[in-house]
C-alpha positions as CSV (number, residue, x, y, z in Angstrom):
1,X,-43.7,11.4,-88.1
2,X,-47.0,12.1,-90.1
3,X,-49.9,12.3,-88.2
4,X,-52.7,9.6,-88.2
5,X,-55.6,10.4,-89.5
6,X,-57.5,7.4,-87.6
7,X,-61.0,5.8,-89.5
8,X,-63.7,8.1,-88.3
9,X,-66.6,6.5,-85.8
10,X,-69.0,6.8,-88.3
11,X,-67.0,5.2,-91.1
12,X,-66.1,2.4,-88.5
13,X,-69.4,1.7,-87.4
14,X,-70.8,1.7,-90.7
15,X,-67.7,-0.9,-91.5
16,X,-68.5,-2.9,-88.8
17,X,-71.7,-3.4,-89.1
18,X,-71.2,-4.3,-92.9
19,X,-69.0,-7.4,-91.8
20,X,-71.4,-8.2,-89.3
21,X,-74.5,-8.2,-91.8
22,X,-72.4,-10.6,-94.4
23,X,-71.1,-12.5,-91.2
24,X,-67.8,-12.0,-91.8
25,X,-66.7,-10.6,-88.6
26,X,-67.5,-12.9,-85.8
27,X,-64.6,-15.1,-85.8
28,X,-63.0,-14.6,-88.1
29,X,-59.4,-13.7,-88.6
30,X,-59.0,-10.1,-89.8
31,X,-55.7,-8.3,-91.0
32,X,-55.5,-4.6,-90.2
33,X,-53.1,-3.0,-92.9
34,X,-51.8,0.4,-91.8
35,X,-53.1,-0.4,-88.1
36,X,-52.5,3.7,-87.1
37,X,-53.9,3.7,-83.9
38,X,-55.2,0.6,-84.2
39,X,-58.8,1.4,-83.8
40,X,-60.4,-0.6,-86.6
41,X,-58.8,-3.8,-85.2
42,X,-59.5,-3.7,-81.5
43,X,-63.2,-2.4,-82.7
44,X,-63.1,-6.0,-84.8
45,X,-62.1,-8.0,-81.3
46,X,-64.9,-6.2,-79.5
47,X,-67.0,-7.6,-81.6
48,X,-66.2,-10.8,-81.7
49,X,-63.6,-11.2,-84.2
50,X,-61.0,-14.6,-83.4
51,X,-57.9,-12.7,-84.2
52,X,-56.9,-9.6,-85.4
53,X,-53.0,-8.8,-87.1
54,X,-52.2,-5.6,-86.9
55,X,-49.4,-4.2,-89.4
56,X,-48.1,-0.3,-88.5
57,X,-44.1,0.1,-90.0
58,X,-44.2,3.2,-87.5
59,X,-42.7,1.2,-83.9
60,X,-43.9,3.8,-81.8
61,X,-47.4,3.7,-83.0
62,X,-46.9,-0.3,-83.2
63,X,-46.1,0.0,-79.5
64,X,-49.4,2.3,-79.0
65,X,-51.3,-0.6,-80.7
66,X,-50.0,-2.7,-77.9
67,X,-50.5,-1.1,-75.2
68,X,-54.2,-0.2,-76.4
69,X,-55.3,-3.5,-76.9
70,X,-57.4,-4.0,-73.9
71,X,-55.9,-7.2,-71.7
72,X,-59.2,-9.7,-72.8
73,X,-57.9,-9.2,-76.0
74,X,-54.1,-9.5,-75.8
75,X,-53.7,-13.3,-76.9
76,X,-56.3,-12.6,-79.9
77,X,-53.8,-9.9,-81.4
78,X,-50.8,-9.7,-83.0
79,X,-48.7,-6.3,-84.0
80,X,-46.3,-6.5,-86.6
81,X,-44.0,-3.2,-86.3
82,X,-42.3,-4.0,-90.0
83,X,-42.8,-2.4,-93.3
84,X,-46.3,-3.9,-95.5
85,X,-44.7,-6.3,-98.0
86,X,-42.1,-7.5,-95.5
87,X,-45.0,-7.8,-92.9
88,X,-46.8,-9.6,-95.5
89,X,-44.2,-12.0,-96.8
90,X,-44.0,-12.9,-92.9
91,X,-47.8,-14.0,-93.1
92,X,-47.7,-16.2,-95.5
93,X,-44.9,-17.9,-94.8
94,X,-46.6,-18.5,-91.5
95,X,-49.4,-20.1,-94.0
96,X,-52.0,-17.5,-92.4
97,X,-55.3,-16.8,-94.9
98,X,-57.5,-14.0,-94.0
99,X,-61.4,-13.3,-93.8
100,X,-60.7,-9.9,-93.8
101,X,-58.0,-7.6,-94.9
102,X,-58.5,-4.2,-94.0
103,X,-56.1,-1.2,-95.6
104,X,-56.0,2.7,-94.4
105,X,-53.1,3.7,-96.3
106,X,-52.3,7.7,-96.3
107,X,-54.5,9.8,-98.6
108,X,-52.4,11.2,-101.5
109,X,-49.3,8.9,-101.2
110,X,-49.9,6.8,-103.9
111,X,-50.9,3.9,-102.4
112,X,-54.0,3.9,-104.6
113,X,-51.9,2.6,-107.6
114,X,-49.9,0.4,-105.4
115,X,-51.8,-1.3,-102.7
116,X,-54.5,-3.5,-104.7
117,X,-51.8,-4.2,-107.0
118,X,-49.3,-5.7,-103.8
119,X,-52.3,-7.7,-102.3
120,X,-53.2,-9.6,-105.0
121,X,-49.3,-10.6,-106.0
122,X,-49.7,-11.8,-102.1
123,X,-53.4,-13.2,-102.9
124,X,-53.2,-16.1,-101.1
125,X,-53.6,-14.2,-97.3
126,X,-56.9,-14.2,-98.7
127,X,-59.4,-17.1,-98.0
128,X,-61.8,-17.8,-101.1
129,X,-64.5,-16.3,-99.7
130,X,-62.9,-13.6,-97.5
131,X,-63.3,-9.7,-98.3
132,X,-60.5,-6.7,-98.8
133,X,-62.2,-3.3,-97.9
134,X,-59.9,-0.7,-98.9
135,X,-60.6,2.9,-97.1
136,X,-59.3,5.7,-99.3
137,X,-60.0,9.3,-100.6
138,X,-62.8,9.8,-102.8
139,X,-60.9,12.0,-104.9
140,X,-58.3,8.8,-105.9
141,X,-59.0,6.3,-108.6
142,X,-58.0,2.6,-107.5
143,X,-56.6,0.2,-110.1
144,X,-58.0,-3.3,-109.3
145,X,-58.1,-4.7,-112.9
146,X,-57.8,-8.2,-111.7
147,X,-60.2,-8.5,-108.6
148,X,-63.8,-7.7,-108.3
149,X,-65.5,-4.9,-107.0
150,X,-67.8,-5.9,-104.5
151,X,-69.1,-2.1,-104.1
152,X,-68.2,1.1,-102.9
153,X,-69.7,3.2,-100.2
154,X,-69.0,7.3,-100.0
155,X,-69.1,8.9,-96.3
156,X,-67.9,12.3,-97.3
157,X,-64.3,12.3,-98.5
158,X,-63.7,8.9,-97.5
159,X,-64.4,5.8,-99.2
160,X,-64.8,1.8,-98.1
161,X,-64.6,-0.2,-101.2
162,X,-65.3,-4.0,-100.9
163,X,-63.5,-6.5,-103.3
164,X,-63.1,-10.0,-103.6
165,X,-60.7,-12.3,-104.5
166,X,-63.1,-13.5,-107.4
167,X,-61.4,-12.1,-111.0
168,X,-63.4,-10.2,-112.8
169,X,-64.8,-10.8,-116.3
């Protein structure tokens, strides 16, 4: 099993207070994408997200998620233990739509050319107005032809980018 290379507190409080400054966190419903250790969600019900789904394809670190979540916040959480496009096939057939999606894939695993790529096939988790942030190594280029780039914001190695479901010209 790789390890986790969970979203550092500086890069989460810098994320969080993002959303809260566009008020898109309090809330609202937020999709954690490679949930790890699930600290980026939970830090979203803290703070007053209205639900948080988290998707992990590893079960034991699903389970960790679980058992994490702190009891005020067990009915505002959902973990999905499945791999990402089966997890998000399962969302939209249960007609959910997103505020925020949220996406820590592995550094150097491709995901870089896949992930934007997947998400906007499955576009419609995403409300109008909602916001994809997209964490990932500043050293990989991110194809998102089709969406727009909201901005991008460097803390070290690490990158969040911001994009909406707007097309861009």
């Amino acid at each position: 099993m790789k390890e986790t290379r969970p979203t550092s507190g500086k890069i989460l409080l810098a994320l969080m207070s993002i959303l809260e400054s566009k008020s898109k966190l309090y809330d609202c419903l937020f999709l954690d994408l490679f949930a790890g250790t699930g600290r980026v969600g939970i830090e979203a019900l803290k703070r007053g997200a209205g639900k948080v789904y988290f998707v992990e394809t590893l079960k034991s670190r699903a389970l960790e998620i679980t058992n994490t979540i702190p009891s005020e916040y067990k009915e505002l959480s959902a973990v999905l233990a499945i791999e990402l496009r089966r997890a998000l096939n399962q969302l939209i057939k249960r007609g959910l739509v997103f505020d925020v999606i949220f996406a820590d894939p592995p550094y150097n695993e491709g995901w870089n050319k896949t992930l934007v790529p997947i998400l906007e096939r499955n576009h419609l988790l995403l409300k109008d107005d909602g916001v994809f942030i997209y964490e990932h190594f500043s050293k990989e280029s991110i194809d998102y032809s089709t969406w727009k780039l909201m901005e991008s914001r460097f803390y070290g190695e690490s990158v969040l980018t911001f994009f909406s479901k707007e097309k861009s010209e």
